[in-house]
C-alpha positions in Angstrom: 47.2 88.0 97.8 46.7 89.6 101.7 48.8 88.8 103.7 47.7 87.4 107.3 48.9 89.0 110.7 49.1 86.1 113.0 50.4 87.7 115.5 46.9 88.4 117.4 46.2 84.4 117.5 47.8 82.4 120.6 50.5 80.2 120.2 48.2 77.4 119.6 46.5 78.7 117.0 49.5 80.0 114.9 50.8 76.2 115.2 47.4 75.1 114.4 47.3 76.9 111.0 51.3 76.7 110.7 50.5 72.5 110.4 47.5 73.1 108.5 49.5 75.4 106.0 52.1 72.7 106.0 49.6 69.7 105.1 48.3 72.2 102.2 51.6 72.4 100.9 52.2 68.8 100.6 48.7 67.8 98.9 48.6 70.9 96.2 52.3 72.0 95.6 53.6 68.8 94.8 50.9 67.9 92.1 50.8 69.8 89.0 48.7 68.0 87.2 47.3 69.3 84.2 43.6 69.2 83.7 43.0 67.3 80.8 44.6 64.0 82.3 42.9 64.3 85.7 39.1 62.3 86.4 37.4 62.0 83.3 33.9 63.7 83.1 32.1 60.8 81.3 29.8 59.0 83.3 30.9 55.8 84.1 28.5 52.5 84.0 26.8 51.2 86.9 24.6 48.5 87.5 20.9 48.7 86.9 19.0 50.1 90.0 16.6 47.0 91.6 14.1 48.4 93.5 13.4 46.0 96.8 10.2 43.8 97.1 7.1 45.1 99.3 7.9 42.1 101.2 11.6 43.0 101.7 11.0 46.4 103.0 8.6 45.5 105.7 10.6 42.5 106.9 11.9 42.7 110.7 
């Protein structure tokens, strides 16, 4: 993994990523989930598509 020098950002930048780093953290590093019990890769049902009358579409 390289390693980042921060030191050429501002102050506001190195907080910036800092808090962004942080966030990361809490969203990925907590949830070891394993792959096989995330979202399933079936497709799921949906309702049939009904195209809109001629009429419909040119109505103001």
């Amino acid at each position: 993994m390289q390693t980042l020098n921060l030191e050429k950002l501002p102050d506001f930048a190195r907080h910036e990523l800092e808090d962004f780093y942080q966030f990361l953290l809490q969203k990925y590093a907590g949830q070891q989930q394993d792959l096989n019990e995330s979202v399933p890769l079936a497709p799921r049902l949906v309702k049939p598509f009904e195209p809109l009358p001629r009429e419909a579409v040119y109505e103001r």
